[in-house]
SEDO-945107 format. One record per residue (C-alpha): residue number from 1; x, y, z. Coordinates in nm, 3 decimals. Example, Ala and Ser with C-alpha at 12.3 -4.5 7.8 and 13.67 -1.06 7.14 Angstrom:
BEGIN
REC  pos       c1       c2       c3
REC    1    1.230   -0.450    0.780
REC    2    1.367   -0.106    0.714
***
This chain:
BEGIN
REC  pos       c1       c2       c3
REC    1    6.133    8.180    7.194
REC    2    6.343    8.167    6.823
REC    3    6.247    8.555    6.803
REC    4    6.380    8.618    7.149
REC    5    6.724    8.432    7.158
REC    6    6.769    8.627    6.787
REC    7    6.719    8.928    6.968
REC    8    6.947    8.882    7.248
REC    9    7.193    8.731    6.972
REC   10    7.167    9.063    6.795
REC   11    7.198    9.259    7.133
REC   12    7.498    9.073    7.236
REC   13    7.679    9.154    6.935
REC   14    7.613    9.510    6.940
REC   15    7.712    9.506    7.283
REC   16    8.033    9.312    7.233
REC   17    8.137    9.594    6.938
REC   18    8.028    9.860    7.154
REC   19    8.269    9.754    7.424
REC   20    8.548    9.720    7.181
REC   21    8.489   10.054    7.023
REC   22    8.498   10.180    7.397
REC   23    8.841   10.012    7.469
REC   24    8.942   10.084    7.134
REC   25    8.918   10.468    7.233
REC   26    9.098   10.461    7.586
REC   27    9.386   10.217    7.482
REC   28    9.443   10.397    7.140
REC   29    9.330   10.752    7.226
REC   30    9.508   10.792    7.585
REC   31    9.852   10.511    7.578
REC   32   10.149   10.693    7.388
REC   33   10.196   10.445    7.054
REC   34   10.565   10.524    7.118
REC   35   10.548   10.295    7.450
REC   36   10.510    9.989    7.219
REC   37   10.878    9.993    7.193
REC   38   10.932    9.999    7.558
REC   39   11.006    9.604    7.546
REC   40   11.108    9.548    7.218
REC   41   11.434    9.372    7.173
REC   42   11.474    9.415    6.787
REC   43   11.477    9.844    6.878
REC   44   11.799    9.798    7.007
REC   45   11.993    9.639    6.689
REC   46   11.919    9.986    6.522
REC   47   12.157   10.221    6.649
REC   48   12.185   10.499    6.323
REC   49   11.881   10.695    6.398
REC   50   11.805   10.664    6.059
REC   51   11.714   10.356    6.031
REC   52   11.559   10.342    6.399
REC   53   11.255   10.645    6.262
REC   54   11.224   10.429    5.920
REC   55   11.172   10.055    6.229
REC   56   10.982   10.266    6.411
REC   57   10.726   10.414    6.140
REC   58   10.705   10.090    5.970
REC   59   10.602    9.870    6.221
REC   60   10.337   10.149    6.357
REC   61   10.211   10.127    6.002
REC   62   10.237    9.725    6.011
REC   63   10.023    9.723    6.332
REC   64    9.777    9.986    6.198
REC   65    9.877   10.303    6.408
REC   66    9.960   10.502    6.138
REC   67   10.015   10.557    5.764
REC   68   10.367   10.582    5.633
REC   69   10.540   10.725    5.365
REC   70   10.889   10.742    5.218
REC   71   10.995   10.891    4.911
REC   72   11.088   10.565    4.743
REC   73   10.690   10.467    4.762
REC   74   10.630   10.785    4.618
REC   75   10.870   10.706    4.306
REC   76   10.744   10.374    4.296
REC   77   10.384   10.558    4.244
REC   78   10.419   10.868    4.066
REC   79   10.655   10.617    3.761
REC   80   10.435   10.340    3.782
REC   81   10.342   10.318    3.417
REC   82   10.697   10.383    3.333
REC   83   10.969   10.238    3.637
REC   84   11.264   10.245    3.360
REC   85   11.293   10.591    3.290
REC   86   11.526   10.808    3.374
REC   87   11.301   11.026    3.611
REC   88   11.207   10.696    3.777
REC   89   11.491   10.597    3.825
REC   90   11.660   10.969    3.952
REC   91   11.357   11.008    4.176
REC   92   11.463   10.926    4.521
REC   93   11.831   11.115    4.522
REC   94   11.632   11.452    4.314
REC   95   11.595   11.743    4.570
REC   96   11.321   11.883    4.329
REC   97   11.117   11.518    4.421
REC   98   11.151   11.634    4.724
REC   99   10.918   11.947    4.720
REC  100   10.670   11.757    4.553
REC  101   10.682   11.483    4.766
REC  102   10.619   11.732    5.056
REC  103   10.318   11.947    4.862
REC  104   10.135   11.629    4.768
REC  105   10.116   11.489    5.126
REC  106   10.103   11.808    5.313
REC  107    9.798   11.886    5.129
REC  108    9.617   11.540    5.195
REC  109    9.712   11.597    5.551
REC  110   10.010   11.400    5.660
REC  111   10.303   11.566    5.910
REC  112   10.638   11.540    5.661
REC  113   10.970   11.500    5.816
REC  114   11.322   11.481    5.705
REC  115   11.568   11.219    5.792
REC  116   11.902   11.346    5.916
REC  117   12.019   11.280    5.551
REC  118   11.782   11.494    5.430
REC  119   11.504   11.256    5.210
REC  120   11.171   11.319    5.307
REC  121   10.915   11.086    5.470
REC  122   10.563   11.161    5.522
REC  123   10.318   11.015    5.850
REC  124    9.909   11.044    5.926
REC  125    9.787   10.920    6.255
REC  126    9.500   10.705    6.235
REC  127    9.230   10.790    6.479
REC  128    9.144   10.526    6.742
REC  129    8.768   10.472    6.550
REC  130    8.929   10.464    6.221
REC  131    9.166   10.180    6.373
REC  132    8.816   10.045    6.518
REC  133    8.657    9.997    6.150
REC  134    8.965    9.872    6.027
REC  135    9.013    9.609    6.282
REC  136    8.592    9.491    6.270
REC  137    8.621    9.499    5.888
REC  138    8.937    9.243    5.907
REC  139    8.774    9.022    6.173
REC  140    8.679    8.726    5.999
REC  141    8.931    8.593    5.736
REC  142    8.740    8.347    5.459
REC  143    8.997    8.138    5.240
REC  144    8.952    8.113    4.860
REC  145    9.155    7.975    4.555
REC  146    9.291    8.317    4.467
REC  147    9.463    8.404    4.779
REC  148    9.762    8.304    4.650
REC  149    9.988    8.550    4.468
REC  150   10.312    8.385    4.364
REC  151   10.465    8.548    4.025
REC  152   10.669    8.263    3.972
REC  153   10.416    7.991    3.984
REC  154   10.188    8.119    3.748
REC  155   10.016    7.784    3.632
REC  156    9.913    7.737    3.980
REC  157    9.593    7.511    3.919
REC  158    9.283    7.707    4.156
REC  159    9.000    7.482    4.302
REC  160    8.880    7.321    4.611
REC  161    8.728    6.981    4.545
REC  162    8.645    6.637    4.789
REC  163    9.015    6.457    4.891
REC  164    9.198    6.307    5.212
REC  165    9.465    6.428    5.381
REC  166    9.797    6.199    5.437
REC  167    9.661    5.967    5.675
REC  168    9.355    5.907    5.419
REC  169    9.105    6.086    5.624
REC  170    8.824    6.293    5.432
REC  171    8.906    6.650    5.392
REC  172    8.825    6.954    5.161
REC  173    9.126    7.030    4.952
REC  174    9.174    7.345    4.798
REC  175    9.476    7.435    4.540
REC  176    9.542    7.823    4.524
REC  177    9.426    7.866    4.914
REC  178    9.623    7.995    5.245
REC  179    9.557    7.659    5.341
REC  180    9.548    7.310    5.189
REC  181    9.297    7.177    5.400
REC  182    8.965    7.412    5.470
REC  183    8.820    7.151    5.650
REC  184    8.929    6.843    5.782
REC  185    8.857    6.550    6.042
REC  186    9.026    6.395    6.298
REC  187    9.015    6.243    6.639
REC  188    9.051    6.534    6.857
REC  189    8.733    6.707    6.963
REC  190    8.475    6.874    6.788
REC  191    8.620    6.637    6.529
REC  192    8.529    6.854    6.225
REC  193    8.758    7.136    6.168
REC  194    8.800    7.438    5.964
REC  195    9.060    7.659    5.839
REC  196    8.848    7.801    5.549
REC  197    8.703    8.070    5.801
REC  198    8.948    8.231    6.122
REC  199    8.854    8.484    6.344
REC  200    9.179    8.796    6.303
REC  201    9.188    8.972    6.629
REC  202    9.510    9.131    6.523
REC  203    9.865    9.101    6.495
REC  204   10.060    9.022    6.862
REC  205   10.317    9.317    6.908
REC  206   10.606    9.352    7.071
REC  207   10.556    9.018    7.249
REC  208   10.496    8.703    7.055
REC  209   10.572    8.845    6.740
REC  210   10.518    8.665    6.424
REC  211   10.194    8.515    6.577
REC  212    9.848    8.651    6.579
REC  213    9.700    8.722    6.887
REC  214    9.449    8.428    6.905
REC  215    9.729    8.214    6.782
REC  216    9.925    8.295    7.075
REC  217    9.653    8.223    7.294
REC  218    9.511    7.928    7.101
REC  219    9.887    7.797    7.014
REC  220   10.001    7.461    7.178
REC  221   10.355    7.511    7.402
REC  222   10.626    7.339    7.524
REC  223   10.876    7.117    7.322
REC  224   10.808    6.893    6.967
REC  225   10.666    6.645    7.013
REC  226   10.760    6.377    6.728
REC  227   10.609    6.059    6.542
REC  228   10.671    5.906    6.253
REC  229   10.502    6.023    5.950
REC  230   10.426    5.937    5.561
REC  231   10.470    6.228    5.367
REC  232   10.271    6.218    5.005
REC  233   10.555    6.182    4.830
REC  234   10.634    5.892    5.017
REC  235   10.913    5.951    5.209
REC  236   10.857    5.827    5.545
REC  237   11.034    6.028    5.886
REC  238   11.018    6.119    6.217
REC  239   10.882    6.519    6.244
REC  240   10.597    6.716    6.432
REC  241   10.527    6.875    6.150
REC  242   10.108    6.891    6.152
REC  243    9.973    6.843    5.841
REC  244    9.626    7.015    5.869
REC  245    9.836    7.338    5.910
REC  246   10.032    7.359    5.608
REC  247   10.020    7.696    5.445
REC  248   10.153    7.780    5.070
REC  249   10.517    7.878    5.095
REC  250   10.630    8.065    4.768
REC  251   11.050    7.858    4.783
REC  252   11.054    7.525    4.902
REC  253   11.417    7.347    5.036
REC  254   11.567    7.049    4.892
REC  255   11.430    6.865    5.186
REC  256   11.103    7.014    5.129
REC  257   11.094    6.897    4.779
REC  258   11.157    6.560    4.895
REC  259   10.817    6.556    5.084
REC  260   10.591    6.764    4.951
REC  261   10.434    6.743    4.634
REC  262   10.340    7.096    4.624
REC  263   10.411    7.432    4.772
REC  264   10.199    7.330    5.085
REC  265   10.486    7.325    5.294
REC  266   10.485    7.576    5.578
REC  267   10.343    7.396    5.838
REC  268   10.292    7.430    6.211
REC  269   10.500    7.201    6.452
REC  270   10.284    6.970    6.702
REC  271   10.411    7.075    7.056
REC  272   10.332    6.867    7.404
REC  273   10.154    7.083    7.605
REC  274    9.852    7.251    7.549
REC  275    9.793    7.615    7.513
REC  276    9.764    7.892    7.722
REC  277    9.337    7.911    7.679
REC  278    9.340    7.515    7.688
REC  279    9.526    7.507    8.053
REC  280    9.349    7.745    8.218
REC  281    9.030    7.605    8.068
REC  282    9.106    7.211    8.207
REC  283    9.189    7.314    8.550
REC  284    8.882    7.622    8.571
REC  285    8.611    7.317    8.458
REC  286    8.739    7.035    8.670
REC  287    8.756    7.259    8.984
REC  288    8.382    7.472    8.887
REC  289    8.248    7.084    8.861
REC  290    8.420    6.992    9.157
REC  291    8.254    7.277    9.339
REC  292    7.924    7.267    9.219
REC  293    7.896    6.850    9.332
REC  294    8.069    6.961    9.641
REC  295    7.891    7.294    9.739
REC  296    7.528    7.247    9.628
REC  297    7.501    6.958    9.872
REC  298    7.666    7.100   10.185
REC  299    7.459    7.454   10.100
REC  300    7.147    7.223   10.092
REC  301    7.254    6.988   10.389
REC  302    7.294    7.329   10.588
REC  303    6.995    7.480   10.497
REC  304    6.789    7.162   10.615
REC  305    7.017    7.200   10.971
REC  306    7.017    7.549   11.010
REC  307    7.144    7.672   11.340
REC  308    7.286    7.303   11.376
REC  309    7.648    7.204   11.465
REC  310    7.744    7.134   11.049
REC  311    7.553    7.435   10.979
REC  312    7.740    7.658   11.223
REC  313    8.085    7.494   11.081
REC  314    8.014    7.534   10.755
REC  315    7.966    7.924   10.816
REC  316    8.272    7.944   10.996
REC  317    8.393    7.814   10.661
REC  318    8.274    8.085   10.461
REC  319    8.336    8.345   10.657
REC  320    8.704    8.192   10.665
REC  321    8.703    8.247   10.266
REC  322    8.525    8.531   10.261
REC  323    8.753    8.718   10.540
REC  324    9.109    8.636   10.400
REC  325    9.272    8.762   10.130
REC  326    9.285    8.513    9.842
REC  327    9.616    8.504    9.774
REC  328    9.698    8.462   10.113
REC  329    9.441    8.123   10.143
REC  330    9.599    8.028    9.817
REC  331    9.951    8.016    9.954
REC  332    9.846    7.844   10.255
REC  333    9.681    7.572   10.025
REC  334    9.969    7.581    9.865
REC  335   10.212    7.512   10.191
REC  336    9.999    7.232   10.300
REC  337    9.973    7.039    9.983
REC  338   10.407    7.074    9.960
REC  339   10.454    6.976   10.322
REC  340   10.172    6.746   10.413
REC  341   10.124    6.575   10.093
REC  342   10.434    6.671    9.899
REC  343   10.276    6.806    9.557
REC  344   10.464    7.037    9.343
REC  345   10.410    7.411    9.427
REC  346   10.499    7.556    9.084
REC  347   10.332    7.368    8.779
REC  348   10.635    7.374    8.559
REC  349   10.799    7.154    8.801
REC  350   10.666    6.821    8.630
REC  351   10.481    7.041    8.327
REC  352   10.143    6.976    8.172
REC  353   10.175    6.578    8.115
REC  354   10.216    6.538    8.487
REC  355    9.817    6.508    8.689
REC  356   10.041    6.628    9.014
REC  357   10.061    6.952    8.846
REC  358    9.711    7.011    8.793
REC  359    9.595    6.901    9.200
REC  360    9.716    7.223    9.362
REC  361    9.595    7.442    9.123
REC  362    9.240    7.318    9.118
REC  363    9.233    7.335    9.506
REC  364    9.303    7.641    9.518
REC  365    8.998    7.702    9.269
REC  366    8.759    7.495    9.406
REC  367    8.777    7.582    9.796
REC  368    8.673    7.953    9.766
REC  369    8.389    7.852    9.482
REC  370    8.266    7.597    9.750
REC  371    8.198    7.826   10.015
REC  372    8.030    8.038    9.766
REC  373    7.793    7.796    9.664
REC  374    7.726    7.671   10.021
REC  375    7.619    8.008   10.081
REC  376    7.414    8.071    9.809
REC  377    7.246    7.790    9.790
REC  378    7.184    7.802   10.172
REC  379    7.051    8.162   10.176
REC  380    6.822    8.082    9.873
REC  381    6.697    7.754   10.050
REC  382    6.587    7.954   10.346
REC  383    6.440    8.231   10.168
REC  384    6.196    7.987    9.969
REC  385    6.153    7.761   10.269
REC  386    5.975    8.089   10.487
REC  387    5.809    8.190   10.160
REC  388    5.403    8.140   10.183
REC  389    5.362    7.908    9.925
REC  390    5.570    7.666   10.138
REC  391    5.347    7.780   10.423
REC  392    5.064    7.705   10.251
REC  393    5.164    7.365   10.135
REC  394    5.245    7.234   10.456
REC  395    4.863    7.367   10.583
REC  396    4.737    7.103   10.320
REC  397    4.919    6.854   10.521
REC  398    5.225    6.748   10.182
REC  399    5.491    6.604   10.337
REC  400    5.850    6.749   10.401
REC  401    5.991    6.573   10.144
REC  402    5.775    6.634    9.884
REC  403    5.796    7.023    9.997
REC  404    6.150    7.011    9.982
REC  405    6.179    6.849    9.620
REC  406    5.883    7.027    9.444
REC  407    5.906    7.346    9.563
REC  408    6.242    7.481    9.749
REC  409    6.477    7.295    9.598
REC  410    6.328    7.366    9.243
REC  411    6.285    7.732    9.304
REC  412    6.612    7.756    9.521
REC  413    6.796    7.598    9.192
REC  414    6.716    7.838    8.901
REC  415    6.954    8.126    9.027
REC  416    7.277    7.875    9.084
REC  417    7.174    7.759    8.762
REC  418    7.170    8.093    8.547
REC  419    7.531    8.114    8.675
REC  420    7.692    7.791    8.560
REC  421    7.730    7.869    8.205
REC  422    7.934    8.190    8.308
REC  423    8.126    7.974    8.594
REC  424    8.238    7.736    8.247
REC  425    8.312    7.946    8.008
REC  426    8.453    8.199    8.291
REC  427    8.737    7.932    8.298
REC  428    8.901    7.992    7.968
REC  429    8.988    8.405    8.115
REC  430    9.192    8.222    8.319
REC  431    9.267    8.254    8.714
REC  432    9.491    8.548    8.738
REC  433    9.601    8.484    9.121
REC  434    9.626    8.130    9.115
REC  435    9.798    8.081    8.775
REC  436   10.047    8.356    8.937
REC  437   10.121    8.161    9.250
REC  438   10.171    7.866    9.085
REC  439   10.337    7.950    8.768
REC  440   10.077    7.813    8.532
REC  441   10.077    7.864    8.169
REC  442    9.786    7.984    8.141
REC  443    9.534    8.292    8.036
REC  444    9.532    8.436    8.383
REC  445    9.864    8.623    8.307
REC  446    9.780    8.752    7.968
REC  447    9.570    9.029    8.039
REC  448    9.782    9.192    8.271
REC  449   10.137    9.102    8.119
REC  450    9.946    9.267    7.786
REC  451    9.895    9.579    7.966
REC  452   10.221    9.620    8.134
REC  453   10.430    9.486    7.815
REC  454   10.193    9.774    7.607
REC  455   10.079    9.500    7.410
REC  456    9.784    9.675    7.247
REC  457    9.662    9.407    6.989
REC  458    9.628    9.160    7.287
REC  459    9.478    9.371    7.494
REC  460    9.222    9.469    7.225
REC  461    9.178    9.080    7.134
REC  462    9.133    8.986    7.482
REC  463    8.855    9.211    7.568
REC  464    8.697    9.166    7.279
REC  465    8.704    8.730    7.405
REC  466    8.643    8.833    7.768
REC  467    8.378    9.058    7.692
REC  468    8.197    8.750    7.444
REC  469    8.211    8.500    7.704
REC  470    8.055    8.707    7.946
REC  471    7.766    8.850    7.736
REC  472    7.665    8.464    7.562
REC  473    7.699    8.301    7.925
REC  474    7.425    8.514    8.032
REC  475    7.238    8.456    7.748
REC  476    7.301    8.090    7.798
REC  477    7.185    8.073    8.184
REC  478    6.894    8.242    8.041
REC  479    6.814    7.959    7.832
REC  480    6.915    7.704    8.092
REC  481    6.686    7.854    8.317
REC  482    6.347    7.795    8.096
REC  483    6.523    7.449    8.076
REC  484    6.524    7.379    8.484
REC  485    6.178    7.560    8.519
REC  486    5.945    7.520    8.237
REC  487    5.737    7.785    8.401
REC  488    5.974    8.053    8.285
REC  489    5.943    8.160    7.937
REC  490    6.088    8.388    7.703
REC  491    5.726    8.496    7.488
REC  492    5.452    8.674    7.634
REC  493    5.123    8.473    7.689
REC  494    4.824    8.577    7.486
REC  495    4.609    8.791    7.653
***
């Protein structure tokens, strides 16, 4: 069974690369890179075109579209060994720098252009497989004490040794690191966590800029949320500052230097609601557990009444679902629960720390995965209870019951079962329709606003997530199968 699940590990990776390389090619190879601009708002505070080329070349470079070129990186190369001359320093205004600025890159392929005053830039697209290997060899980020490049902190003292963070808490501590802490422990669930390893799934662009894509999705919103801290110098004050995210920053403020007894200063601020993956995750679990202690019942209960008055409601049920157009179910839920019961129909109208917010949404969810489960679970229940093995144990006279318990039901089971991983972990893509209707802050949205906003790195990042889930939940309901039956294996039986 270890060799098997290793296998299907080792599959599902490929697989997951395969589909990214696949993406990779259509979203890079077919979308215009121009169209990145399309929304953003820092295009419009260039108006010399000029400087709107040299914006526009440098952040496709920045984002890995291209490779980018002007003449004073050239200077800065060709007088490296010598910046002070007087060549070096002529370089960038000499016409004759020019030419060779234009042979050299010609030659090693790139298209060379001329601003309208008349200095030379060179470009080279990057193909969308070449953008591929760059992005999978930058996937995983490990911290180490040499990370940190600061000229004027030269006697910066590299190690990582045993310490505690502010509170006193255990932690790894590491001097010379992105991060202070590489791992860490605290209340909050799984307890243990890391910074000395992060998953880079590329750099958001033009929306949420500044932020890596799975920090935008991974990112806590809403407004500070303060408490009173002790800094380790001391000085005691109200902030959200959170310490496990403090980052080396190179010039520290006055105030800084009041509470901080190193550079470890740049830290993240603790906000009140959770993220965008965390939202749609709480309200996709409660309603698929909701549903599945809900719908496996009434699917049995119908099954053992077939043809009977519950039965023939519970159809009409599931045909109801079935037949109607989600969204327009989910603004009738929607209607009732504002008019009948008075809940809020958009979620921002008492935010994330309000339960109210949550009930609509999860209704919404939970209904339609309710009538699928009935029927499932009813169609499977009948299928096993006309099978002959049932047939045959009622000729040697077992009772109903014990039919029912050891046979259908257990057989009946395993294919409701190999779907609950992917019903879980389903939940953190988010509910595009419902987190629509009701104005949720969740993932549902991404996906689509990445597309439409030609958000590239997020679409990349998110299908490269999506596609993850999807693969490991199978593999998961595979294992939870052999769990539920023992008689299923993964190894062949000697022969």
């Amino acid at each position: 069974m270890a060799r098997y699940i290793l296998n299907r590990i080792i599959r599902a990776i490929l697989s997951i690369f395969i589909v990214v390389a696949i993406i990779f090619i259509l979203v890079y190879g077919l979308i215009p890179k121009e169209n990145i601009f399309n929304n953003d708002t820092n295009l419009s505070k260039y108006t010399k075109h000029d400087e709107r080329i040299s914006y526009m070349n440098g952040m496709l470079e920045k984002y890995g579209y291209i490779e980018f070129v002007e003449i004073i990186d050239y200077c800065a190369l060709k007088y490296a060994s010598d910046p002070s001359s007087l060549n070096a320093q002529t370089c960038t205004t000499n016409p004759s720098e020019y030419e060779e600025f234009s042979e050299y890159y010609i030659k090693r392929g790139y298209k060379v252009d001329k601003y309208l005053r008349g200095i030379p830039y060179a470009v080279k697209d990057k193909s969308p497989l070449q953008m591929f290997f760059e992005w999978t060899s930058n996937l995983i980020i490990i911290d180490y004490p040499n990370w940190v490049k600061d000229p004027n902190n030269p006697n910066l003292k590299r190690e990582i040794k045993f310490g505690t963070d502010w509170s006193g808490n255990p932690a790894l501590v590491c001097s010379g690191c992105n991060h202070k802490y590489l791992i860490y422990v605290n209340s909050s669930f799984p307890f243990i966590h890391f910074n000395w390893i992060e998953f880079n799934l590329g750099q958001s662009f033009p929306t949420f800029q500044g932020q890596s894509v799975l920090g935008a999705i991974t990112a806590r919103q809403g407004e500070p949320k303060s408490k009173e801290i002790t800094f380790p110098t001391g000085v005691k004050a109200n902030t959200s500052l959170v310490e496990h995210s403090c980052k080396y920053k190179p010039l520290l403020s006055d105030n800084e230097k009041l509470r901080f007894v190193d550079n470890y200063a740049n830290c993240d601020s603790y906000l009140r609601d959770p993220s965008m993956m965390s939202t749609s995750f709480i309200i996709g679990v409660i309603a698929t557990i909701l549903a599945y202690i809900i719908g496996l019942p009434l699917g049995i209960y119908m099954a053992r009444n077939k043809n009977k008055l519950f039965d023939k409601i519970g159809i009409a049920y599931i045909v109801f679902i079935i037949s109607v157009p989600s969204l327009a179910y989910i603004f009738m839920f929607s209607r009732i629960g504002s008019n009948i019961f008075n809940l809020p129909v958009k979620f921002p109208q008492y935010g994330a720390q309000n339960i109210i917010s949550y009930i609509l949404p999860i209704i919404s969810l939970t209904l339609p995965s309710i009538a699928g489960l009935m029927m499932w679970m009813r169609r499977y229940m009948i299928d096993q209870s006309l099978s002959d093995y049932v047939k045959f144990a009622r000729a040697k006279g077992l009772s109903e019951s014990s039919i029912f318990s050891k046979h259908i039901m257990r057989n009946a089971i395993i294919p409701i079962v190999h779907g609950m991983p992917m019903a879980i972990l389903g939940s953190l893509t988010g509910a595009i329709i419902t987190e629509r209707v009701y104005a949720v802050p969740g993932m549902g949205k991404m996906l689509t606003s990445a597309i439409n906003e030609y958000n590239n790195s997020m679409v990349i990042g998110l299908a490269f997530i999506f596609t993850a889930l999807s693969v490991f939940s199978l593999l998961l309901g595979d294992i939870l199968m052999t769990i539920v039956d023992p008689r299923i294996t993964f190894s062949e039986k000697e022969r």
